[in-house]
C-alpha positions in Angstrom: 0.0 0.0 0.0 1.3 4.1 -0.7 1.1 5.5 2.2 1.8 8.7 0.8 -2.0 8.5 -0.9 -3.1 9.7 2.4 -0.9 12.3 2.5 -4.1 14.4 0.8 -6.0 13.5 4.5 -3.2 15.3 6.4 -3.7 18.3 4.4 -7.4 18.5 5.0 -6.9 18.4 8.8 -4.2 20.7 8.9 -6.1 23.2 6.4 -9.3 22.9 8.6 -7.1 23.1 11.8 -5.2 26.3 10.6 -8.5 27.8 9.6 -7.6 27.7 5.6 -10.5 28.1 2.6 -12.1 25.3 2.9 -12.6 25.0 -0.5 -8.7 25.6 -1.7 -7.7 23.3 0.9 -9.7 20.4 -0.9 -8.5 20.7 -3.7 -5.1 21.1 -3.1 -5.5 17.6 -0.9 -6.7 16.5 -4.3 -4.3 17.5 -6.2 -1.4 16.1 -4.2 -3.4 13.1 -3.6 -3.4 11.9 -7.7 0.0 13.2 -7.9 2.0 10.8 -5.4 -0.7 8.2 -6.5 0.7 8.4 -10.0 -2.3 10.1 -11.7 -0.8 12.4 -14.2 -2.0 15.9 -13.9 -4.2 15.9 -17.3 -6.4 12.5 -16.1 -6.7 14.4 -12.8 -8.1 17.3 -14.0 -10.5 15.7 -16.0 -11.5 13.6 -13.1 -12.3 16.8 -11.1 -14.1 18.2 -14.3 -16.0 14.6 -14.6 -16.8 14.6 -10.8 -17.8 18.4 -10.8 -20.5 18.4 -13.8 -21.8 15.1 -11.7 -22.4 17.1 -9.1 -24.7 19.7 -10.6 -26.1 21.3 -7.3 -22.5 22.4 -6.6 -22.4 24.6 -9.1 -26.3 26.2 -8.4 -25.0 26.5 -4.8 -21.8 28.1 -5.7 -24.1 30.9 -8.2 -26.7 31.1 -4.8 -23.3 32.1 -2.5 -22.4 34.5 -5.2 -25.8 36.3 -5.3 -26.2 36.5 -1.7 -22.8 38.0 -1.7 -23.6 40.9 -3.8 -27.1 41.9 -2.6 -25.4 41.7 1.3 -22.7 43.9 0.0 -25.6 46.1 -1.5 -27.3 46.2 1.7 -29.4 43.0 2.5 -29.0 42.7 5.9 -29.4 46.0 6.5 -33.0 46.0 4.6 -33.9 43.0 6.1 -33.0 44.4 9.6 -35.0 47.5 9.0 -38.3 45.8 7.8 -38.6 43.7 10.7 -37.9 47.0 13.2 -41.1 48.4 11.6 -43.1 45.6 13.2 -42.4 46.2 17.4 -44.2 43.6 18.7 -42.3 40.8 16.6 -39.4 39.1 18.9 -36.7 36.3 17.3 -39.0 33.7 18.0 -41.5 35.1 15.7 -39.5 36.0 12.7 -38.0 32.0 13.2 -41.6 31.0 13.4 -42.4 32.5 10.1 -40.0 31.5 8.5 -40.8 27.5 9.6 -44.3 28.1 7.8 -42.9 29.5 4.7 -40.1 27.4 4.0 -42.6 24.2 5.1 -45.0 24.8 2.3 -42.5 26.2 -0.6 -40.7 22.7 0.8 -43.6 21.0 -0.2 -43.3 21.9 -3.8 -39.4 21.3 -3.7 -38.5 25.2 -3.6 -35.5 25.9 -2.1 -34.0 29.3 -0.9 -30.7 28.8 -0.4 -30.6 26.9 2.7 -28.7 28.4 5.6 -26.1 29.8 3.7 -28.2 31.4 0.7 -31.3 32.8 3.2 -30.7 32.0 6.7 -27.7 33.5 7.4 -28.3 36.9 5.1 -32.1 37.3 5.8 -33.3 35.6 8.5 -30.4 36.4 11.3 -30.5 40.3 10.5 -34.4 40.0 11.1 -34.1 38.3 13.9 -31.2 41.0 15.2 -33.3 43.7 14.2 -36.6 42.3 16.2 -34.2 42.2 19.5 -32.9 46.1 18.8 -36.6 47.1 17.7 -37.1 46.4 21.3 -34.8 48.5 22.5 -32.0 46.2 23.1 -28.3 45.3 21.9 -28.3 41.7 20.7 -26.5 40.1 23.4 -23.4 37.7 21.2 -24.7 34.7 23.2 -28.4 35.1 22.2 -27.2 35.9 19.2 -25.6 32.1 18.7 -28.4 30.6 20.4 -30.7 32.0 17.6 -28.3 30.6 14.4 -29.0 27.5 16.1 -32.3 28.2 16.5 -33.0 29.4 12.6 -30.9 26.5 11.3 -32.7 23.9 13.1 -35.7 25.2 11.9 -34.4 25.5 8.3 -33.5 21.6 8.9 -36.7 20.4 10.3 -39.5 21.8 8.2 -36.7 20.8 4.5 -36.8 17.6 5.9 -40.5 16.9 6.3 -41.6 19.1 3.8 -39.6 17.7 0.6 -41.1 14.4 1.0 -44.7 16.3 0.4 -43.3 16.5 -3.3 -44.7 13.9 -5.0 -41.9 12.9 -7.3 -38.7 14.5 -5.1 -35.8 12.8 -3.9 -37.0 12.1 -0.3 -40.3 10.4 -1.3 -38.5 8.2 -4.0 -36.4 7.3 -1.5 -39.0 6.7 0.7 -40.7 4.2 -1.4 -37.9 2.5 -2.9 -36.9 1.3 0.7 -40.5 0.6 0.9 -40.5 -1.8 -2.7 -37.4 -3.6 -1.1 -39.3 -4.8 2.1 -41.9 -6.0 -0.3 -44.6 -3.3 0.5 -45.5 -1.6 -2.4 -47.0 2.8 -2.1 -48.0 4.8 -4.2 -46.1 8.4 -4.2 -49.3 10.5 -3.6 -49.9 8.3 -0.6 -46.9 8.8 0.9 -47.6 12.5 0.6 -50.8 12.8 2.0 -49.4 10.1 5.3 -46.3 12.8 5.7 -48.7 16.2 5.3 -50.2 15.6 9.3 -46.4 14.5 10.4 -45.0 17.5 8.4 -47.8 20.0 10.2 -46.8 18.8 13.7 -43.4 19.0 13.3 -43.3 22.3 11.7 -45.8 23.5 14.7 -44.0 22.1 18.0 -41.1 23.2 16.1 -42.0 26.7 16.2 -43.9 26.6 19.7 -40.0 25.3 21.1 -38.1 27.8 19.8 -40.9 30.3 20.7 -40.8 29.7 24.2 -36.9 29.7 24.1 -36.6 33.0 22.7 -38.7 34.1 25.6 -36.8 32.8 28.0 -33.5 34.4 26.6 -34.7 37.5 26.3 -35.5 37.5 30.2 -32.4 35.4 30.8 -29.9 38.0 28.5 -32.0 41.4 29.2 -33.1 40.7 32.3 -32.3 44.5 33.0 -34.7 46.1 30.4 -37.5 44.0 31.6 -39.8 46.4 32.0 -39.5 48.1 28.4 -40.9 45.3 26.5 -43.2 43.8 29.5 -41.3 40.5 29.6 -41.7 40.2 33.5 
């Protein structure tokens, strides 16, 4: 056996350690990889090129990254911030909340938004930062990571049960293809209509959860302002 073909693993810990671009550091592991392994530079590029065009949804979510980039460099956070300060009775857990509905249904008919990268992170979090200063507070830097949690996990939660509502998507073919091997034979559109009640009561103790969380971090991390936003 080479043992200098695993050479390409040291490079990924020590890139990731050392806080490198993720990205460049894969491909360089890749690249030193096929070259101690033999693999001339020409058949490794085209195994990168073969493997890319594969893997079409890398290249959507590359063109999502860049758009986000340029409309938060134009002032998406900021406009997302300031619509949700017009509304003063909305908290974190709300804007989170709302967001669980919408991305539950548009998940239903396998829409997508950009996950937490493409939506979360540049729309969601400045909402949910501008709810907490619309009360009158500074966001507090450990609410702050409580709600990315908080927004991803509802991101995760209602994708999850709400793609399988797509008659045709990946997560219902999968579904019923594990279902055809245990010799039990469904129809797609009754896998969908089984998953809409389960997808419903996720999505709504979902949002109750992290309702009631919210409200107990902004007592727990503005205890002092209590009586501004009549928390006590």
């Amino acid at each position: 056996m080479n043992w200098l073909s695993l050479i390409g693993i040291v490079i990924v810990i020590l890139g990731f350690a050392l806080k490198w671009n993720s990205i460049l550091v894969i491909l360089l592991a890749a690249s030193v990889t096929g070259l101690v392994s033999g693999i001339s530079p020409v058949a490794l590029l085209e195994t990168i090129g073969t493997t890319f065009v594969a893997n079409r949804n890398m290249a959507i979510f590359i063109i999502v990254m860049l758009v986000t980039g340029t409309l938060e460099r134009n002032g998406l956070r900021e406009a997302a911030a300031g619509l949700i300060g017009k509304f003063k009775g909305a908290t974190s857990g709300v804007v989170i909340g709302i967001y669980g509905v919408m991305r539950a249904i548009f998940a239903a008919f396998n829409v997508g938004f950009g996950g937490v990268a493409g939506f979360v992170r540049p729309v969601i979090m400045p909402m949910a930062e501008g709810a907490i200063k619309a009360r009158g507070h500074e966001p507090n830097e450990d609410h702050m990571e409580e709600l990315k949690g908080m927004a991803s996990g509802m991101e995760n939660i209602t994708w999850f049960f709400g793609q399988v509502l797509f008659v045709g998507g990946s997560g219902a073919l999968l579904v019923q293809g594990t279902l055809e091997g245990l010799g039990i034979h469904v129809e797609l559109i009754d896998l969908a209509l089984v998953e809409i009640p389960v997808c419903v009561i996720a999505t709504i103790l979902a949002i109750l959860y992290y309702y009631i969380k919210d409200r107990q971090m902004l007592k727990k991390y503005y205890k002092d302002e209590l009586g501004k936003d009549g928390l006590q």
